[in-house]
C-alpha positions as CSV (number, residue, x, y, z in Angstrom):
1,X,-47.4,140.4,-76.1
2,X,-46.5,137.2,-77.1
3,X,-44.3,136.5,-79.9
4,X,-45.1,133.8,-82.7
5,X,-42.3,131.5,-81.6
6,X,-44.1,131.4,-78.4
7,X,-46.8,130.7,-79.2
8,X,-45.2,127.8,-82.2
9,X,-47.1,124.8,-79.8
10,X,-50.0,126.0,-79.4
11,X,-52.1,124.8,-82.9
12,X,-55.5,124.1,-81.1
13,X,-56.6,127.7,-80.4
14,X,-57.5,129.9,-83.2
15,X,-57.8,127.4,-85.6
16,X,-61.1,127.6,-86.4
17,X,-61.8,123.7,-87.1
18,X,-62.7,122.2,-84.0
19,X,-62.2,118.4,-83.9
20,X,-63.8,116.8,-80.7
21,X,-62.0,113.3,-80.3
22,X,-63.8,110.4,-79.4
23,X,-61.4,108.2,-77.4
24,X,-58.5,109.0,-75.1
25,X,-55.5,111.1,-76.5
26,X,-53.3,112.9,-74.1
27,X,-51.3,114.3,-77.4
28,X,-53.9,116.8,-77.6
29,X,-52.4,119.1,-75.1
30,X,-50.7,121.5,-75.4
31,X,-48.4,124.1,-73.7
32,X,-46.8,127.0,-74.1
33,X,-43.8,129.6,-72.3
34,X,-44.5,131.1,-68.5
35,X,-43.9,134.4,-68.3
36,X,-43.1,134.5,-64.7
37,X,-41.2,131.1,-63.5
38,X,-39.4,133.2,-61.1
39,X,-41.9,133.9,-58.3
40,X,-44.5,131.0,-57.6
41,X,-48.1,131.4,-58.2
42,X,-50.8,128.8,-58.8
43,X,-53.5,128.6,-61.6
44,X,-56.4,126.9,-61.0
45,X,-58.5,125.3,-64.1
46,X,-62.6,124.3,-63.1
47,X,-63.9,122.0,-65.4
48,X,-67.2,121.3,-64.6
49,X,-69.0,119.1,-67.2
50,X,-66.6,116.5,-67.6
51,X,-67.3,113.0,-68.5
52,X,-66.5,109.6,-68.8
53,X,-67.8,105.9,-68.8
54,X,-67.9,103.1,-66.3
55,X,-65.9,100.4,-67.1
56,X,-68.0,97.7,-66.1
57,X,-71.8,99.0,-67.2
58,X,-70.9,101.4,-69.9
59,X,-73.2,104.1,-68.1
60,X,-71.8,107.8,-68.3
61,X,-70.2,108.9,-65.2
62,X,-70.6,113.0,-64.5
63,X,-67.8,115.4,-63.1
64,X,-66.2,118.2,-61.7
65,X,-63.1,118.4,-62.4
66,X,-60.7,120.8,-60.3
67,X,-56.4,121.1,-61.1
68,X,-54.4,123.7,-59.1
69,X,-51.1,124.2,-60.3
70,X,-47.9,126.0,-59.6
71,X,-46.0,126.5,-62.7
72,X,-42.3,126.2,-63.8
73,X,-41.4,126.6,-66.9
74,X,-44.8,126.2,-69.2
75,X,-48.2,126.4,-68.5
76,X,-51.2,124.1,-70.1
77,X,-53.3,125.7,-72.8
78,X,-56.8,125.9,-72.0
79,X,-58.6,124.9,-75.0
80,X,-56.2,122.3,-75.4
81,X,-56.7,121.3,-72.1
82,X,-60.7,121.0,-73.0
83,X,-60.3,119.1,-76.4
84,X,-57.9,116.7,-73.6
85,X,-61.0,116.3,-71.0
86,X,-63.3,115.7,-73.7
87,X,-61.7,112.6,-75.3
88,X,-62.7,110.9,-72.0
89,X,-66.0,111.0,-72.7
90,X,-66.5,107.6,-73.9
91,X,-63.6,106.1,-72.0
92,X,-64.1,103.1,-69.5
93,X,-62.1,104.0,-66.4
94,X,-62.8,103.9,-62.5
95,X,-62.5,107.8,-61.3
96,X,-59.6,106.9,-59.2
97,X,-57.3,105.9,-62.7
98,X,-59.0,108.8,-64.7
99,X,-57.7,111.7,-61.7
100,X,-54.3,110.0,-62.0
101,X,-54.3,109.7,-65.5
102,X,-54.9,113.5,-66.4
103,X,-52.5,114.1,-63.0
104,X,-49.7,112.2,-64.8
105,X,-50.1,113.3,-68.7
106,X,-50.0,117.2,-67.3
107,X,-46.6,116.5,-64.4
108,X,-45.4,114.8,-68.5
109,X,-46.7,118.2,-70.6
110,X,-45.6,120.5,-67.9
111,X,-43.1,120.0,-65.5
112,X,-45.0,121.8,-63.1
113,X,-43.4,122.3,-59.8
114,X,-46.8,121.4,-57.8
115,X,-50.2,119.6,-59.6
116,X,-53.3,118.5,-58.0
117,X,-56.0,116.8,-59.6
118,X,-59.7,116.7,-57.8
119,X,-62.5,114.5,-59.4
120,X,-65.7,115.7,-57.8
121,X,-68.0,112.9,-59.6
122,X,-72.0,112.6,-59.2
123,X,-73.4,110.1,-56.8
124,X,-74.2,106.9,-58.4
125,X,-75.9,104.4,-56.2
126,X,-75.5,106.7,-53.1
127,X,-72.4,107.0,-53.4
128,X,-70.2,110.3,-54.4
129,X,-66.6,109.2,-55.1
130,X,-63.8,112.6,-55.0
131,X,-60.5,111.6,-55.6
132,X,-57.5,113.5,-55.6
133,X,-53.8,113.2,-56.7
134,X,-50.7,115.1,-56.2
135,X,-47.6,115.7,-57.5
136,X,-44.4,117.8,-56.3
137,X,-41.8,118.6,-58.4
138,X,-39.8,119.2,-55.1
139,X,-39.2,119.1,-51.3
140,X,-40.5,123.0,-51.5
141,X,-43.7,122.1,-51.5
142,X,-44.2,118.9,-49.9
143,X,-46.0,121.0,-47.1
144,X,-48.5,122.5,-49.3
145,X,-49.3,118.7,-51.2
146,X,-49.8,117.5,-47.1
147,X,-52.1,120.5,-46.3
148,X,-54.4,119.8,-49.5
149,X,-54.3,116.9,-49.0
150,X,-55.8,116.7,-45.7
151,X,-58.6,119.7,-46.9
152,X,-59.2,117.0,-49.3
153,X,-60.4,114.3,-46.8
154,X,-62.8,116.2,-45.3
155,X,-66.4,116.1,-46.3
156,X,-67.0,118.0,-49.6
């Protein structure tokens, strides 16, 4: 079980007042303690109805978006994490800046010692744009960043 000063960060869940931001605000998320920063293990978030706005047209752009992680010392708390996703919704950004973007504000929250960030956004104009970012904390897993990383260039 967790104990309350583990849990002290974490304001978001159970407080029963939902407020759904409208603009940008990476001080939404939140974290809290991992359990189990001795042995590696990943977590892997899908966030499937994300969106966002072009930032030339204003049209909404639609999105998939995937983040493996391996943990160090915290982890990201989900509903946080969704409250975070959501204030993108009417922000003007190319998909490339918006998968960097959340890829840098959660390597800020958490530390992690490996983060990727996949954008799997809906064709507009024919074209399907899938961006991906990476982040090691260290050499240990420079090999596992340069394998995804090549999985990530082929065809989705």
């Amino acid at each position: 079980m967790r104990t309350a000063r583990e849990l002290e960060g974490v304001t978001s869940l159970g407080s029963r007042k939902t407020i759904y931001k409208q603009e940008y605000d990476s001080s939404l998320l939140e974290r809290f303690v991992n359990k189990h920063p001795e042995a590696p293990y990943m977590v892997q978030l899908n966030c499937p109805e994300f969106t966002s706005l072009c930032p030339k047209t204003g049209q909404p752009d639609f999105a998939k978006i995937l983040i493996s992680y391996i943990p160090d010392k915290y982890l990201v708390e989900s509903k946080s994490l969704k409250l975070y996703l959501f204030s993108f919704r009417n922000t003007g950004d190319f998909h490339e800046d918006i998968v960097n973007t959340i890829k840098n504000d959660l390597v800020r929250l958490l530390s992690p010692r490996y983060l990727e960030v996949v954008g799997l956004f809906n064709a507009r104009g024919g074209i399907g744009i899938y961006p991906t970012a990476f982040y090691c904390k260290d050499d240990a897993f420079q090999e596992l960043a340069h394998q995804r990383m090549l999985e990530a260039c082929k065809e989705k």
